[in-house]
Every structure is written in C-alpha cells, then in structure tokens.
N, C-alpha and C positions, 0 to 999 in steps of 0.2 A: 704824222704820228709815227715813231718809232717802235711796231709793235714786237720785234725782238727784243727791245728794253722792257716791255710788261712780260715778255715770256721767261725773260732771265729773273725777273725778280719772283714772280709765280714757283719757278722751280725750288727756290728756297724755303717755300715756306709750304710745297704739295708737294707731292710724290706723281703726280701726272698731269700734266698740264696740254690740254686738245687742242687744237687749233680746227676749226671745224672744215669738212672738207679738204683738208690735208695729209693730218697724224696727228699723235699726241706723241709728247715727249715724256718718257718714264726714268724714273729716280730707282737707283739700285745701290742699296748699301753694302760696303763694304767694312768689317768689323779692320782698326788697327792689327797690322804683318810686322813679322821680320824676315828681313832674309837676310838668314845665319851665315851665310855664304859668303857675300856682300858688306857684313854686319851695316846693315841699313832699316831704321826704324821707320815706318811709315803710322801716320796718324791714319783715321777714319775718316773713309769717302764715300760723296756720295757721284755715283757717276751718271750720266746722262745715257739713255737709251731711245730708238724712235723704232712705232708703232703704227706704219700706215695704214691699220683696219682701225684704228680706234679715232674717226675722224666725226664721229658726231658731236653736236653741240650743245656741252652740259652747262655751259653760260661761264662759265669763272674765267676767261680770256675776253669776256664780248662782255661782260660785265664788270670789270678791272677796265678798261678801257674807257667804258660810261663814263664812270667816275672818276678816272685820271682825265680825260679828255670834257668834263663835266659837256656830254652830248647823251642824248637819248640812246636808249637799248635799241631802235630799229638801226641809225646811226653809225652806232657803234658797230652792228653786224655784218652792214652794208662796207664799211672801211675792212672787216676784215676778210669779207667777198674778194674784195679789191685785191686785197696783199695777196691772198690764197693764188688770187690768176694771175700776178705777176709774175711767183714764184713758181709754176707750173710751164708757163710761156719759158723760162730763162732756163728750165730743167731740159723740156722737150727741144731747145736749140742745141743744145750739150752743152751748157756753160755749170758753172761749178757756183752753186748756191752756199755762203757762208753766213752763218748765225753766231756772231761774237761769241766768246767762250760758252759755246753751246756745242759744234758741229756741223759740216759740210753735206750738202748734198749735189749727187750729180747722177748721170745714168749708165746703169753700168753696161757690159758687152750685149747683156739679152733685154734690155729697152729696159729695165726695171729701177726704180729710184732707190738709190743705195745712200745707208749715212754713214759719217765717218766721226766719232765724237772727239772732244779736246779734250786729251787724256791730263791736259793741264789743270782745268776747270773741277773744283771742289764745290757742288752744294749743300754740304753737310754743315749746319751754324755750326755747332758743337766742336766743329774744328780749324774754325776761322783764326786766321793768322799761323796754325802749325803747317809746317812744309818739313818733310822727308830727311832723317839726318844720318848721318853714321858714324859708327863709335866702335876704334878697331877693337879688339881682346889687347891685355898689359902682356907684351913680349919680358918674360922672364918672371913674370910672378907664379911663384908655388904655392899654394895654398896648404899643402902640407909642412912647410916651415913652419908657417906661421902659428898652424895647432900646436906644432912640436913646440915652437917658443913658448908658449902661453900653455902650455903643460907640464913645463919644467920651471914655472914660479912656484915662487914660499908660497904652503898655503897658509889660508888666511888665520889667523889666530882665533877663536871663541874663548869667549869668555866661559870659566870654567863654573859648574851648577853651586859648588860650595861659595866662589865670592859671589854670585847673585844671592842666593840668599841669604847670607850675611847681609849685603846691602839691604834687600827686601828686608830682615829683622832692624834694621836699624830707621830706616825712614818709614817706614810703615807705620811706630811708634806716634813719631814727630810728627806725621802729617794729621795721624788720629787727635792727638792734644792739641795743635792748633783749632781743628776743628770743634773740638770740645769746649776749649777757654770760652770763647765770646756767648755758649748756648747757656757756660754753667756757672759762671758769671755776669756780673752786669758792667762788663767794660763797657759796653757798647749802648749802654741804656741808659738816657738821659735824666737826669736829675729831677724831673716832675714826670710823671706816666700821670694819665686821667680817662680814663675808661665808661663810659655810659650806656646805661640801657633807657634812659629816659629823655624821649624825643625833646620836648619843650626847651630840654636843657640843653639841649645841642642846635635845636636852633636857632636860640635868644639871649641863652646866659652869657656865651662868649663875647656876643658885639655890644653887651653891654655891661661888661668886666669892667670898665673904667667907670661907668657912672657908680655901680655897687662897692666898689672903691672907695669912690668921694662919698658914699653915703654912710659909710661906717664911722663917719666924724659929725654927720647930720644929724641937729637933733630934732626928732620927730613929736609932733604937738605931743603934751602931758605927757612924754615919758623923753626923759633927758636922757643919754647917751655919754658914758664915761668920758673923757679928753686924754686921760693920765696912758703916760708911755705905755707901749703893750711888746711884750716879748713875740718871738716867733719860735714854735718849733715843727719837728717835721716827724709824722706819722709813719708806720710802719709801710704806708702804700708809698710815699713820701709828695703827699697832699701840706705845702704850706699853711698852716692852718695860724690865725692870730688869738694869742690867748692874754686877756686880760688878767688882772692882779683880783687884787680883792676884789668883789662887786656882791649888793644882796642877791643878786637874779641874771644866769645865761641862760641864751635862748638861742636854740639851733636854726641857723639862717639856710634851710635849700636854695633859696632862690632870690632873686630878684627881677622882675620883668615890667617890662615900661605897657604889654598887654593886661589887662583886669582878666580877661578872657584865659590867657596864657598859667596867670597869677591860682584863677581857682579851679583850672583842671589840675595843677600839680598840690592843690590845699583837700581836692578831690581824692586822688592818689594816697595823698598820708593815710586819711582818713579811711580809707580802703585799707591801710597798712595796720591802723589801731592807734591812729595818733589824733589829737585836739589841734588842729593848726590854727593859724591866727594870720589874717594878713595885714600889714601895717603901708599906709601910706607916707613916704618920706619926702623930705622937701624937694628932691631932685624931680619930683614925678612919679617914679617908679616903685611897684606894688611888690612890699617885702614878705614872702613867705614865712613862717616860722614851725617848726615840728613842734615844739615845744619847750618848758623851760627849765631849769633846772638852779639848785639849789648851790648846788657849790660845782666851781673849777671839776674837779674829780668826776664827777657824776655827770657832766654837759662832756668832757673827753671821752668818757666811755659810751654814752650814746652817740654818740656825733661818729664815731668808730664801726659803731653798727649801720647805720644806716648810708656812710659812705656810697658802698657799693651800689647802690640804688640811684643815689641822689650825689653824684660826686661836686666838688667844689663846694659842699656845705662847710660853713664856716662857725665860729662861736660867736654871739655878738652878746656886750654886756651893758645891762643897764640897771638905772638903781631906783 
C-alpha cells in the first residue's frame, strides 16, 4: 500500500494531514504575487509545511486507507505503524526520506529531523493547470500620446434642442392617431359582436344554432310557419336579425334549447321581466322560447331591440 499516495491526495482536499506517530503535514496559502521586477505573474499556492509535534491520530489518514484498501480500521492502523518505523529506521541511518511532490526528510548536524518541501508542488485546486508566467512592459509605448491623440478629435456632434422637438411635434401627433383610429373606430371590430349576460344562452344556444336554423322553416303542429322568401337586415348592435314580409302574427324567439329544463328557466326569466312567454315544441325536438307576440313588423323590431341586451341572438319568427 502506497501511503504517500493517500497523503498526497489528502493534502488536496485538508489543510493538515497527521500521520500518527510521525507529523502532520500543513497547507499554507499563498494569495497570487507579482514581482515587478521580474514582471513575473504567479498564480495562488498552496504550499506544504511539516509539523513534528502534531503526531497524534485524528483518524482521516488511517481511515482513507480503510476504505481505499477496503481493510479494517485496526488494519489499516497497524499498516501505518509499519510505514511510521520504517521511515524512522532510514532517517536515524542518515539517509534522506523522499515523499513524491510532497518533501524530503533527513537529519540535520544536531540529530533533529528536518524537512525540506517541493517548492514545485501546488495544492491549491483553485489553481490547477496555472504555472508562473511573464509579461515584459511595451518598450516604447507613451501613454500620454495616446490621451494627446484622443484629445485632439472632432467632437462629437449633438443634436441640437430645437430639431428634437420639432421631431418630437411632429411624431408625437402620429403615434397619438394611430393609437386613437382602431379604439375610435371599428376598423378592427368584426361584423357581428354578441354580448350576453344570460347563462343558458351561452351554454346551449350556440351548439344548437344549426338545429334553430332548420327549425325556422319547420312547421310546428296547428300553427304553420311562413315558407315565403324573407329579407335580412342588420340592427344597430349589428345582430343579423330575419324579418318576414307580410304575416297576421311575430313572435319574439330568445331561445331555443333541445333542455325542457333549460327551455323554462329562461320562459322563468321573461316572466320575471313582465313578459307572457310561451314555449313551443317544434319537429326538430327542441323547446322554442317565445317573449311574446306582436302585431305587425314595426312593433316585433322595436321590441325585439329592447330586449336584445338581455337575451342576445333573439330573432323574429312569423306565423299566420
């Protein structure tokens, strides 16, 4: 077991690392230098220091071993027993103990263990890959040309306060009437608008716009239903509304719903309003509403007008 390879990787990632019975080896940072002199930039190191009183055993060399060496804690401490007196034996003959880019030890003139570290060896991550560079000064550059050049241009032109606001009176206008056209107008607003405050009719009238369609030509028992061409014209809200020609009798259609349920809360509603409603069943199935009816053309448009807003998509329907 190579335990200079757990010690060197240990250093990386502590600031001390003991070998019990030995020393511990300590991490000392050095902030990035320059020396001006040299022009030589130096990155941030960290360098290696050894501590022969701090030889007790805090486990993180004897327990990295464990588990690199998957052996037990007694084990592993026993192994590092071992290493501890080998390297003690090879110091006390005078030979010279080397710890791969760590540092040397050997005995100095007064018997005492002395280390010497590898001033080559960086354990600082933070500066993995950067090595030491230099960057002379530019022989011949003035720095005062250069202000003088860049002092002696045109300066820059502004725009003067009178043609900005000219411009400002001028687009200012134009950006106002653009905005204005689409709110004060109805460029932008499609040819039928239909607006409701009455639930039923928003959630049944519409999916069943086609059947009340076909039923405007259906004729419903004991009351027959015109056939004769019918013009269209378009209301102020611009509600397509069908209006028959001659007829004895219209009658205002709110609604149509294939619910009975649907059919007499909104015949509910009228009646709440001050109206006689009437619901008719027609051959399609579906339960036709009526407000009421009215005597001539004239008189079914101007009610039908009123009650819109309530009841939108009310229609004329005529029968004789």
């Amino acid at each position: 077991m190579d335990v200079t390879a757990i010690i060197r990787e240990l250093l990386f990632g502590h600031d001390c690392v003991i070998v019990p019975g030995f020393g511990g080896f300590i991490g000392n940072y050095t902030p990035a230098r320059i020396d001006k002199n040299a022009g030589i930039f130096y990155p941030p190191v960290k360098q290696i220091s050894f501590n022969r009183n701090l030889n007790h055993n805090d486990g993180l060399l004897v327990g990295r071993i464990s588990v690199s060496a998957k052996i037990n804690y007694g084990d592993a401490r026993n192994l590092v027993e071992d290493f501890v007196a080998g390297l003690r034996k090879k110091i006390e003959k005078g030979e010279k103990v080397v710890f791969d880019n760590i540092g040397s030890f050997i005995n100095n003139v007064e018997g005492n263990v002395q280390f010497e570290p590898d001033t080559n060896a960086n354990y600082h991550l933070d500066s993995y890959g950067l090595e030491p560079f230099q960057c002379l000064p530019l022989e011949g550059y003035d720095v005062r040309k250069r202000v003088t050049r860049h002092i002696e241009r045109d300066p820059v032109k502004q725009a003067s306060v009178r043609k900005i606001l000219w411009r400002a009176a001028v687009i200012v206008p134009l950006l106002a009437l653009i905005v204005a056209v689409p709110f004060r107008t109805d460029l932008f607003k499609g040819k039928i608008e239909t607006t409701t405050m009455n639930p039923l009719v928003t959630a049944e009238f519409e999916n069943n716009k086609k059947a009340v369609d076909e039923g405007n030509s259906i004729e419903s028992p004991g009351i027959k239903e015109s056939t004769i061409p019918i013009t269209m014209e378009a209301t102020d809200n611009e509600i397509i509304i069908p209006i028959a020609s001659e007829s004895k009798a219209y009658y205002l259609i709110t609604g149509s719903f294939k619910s009975r349920k649907n059919a007499d809360s909104q015949a509910n509603m009228l009646k709440d309003d001050g109206f006689s409603p009437e619901i008719e069943t027609v051959d399609n199935g579906f339960y036709r509403v009526s407000a009421m009816m009215c005597n001539d053309m004239k008189a079914a448009v101007a009610k039908k007008d009123s009650i819109t807003k309530k009841f939108p998509g009310t229609w004329i329907s005529r029968k004789k």
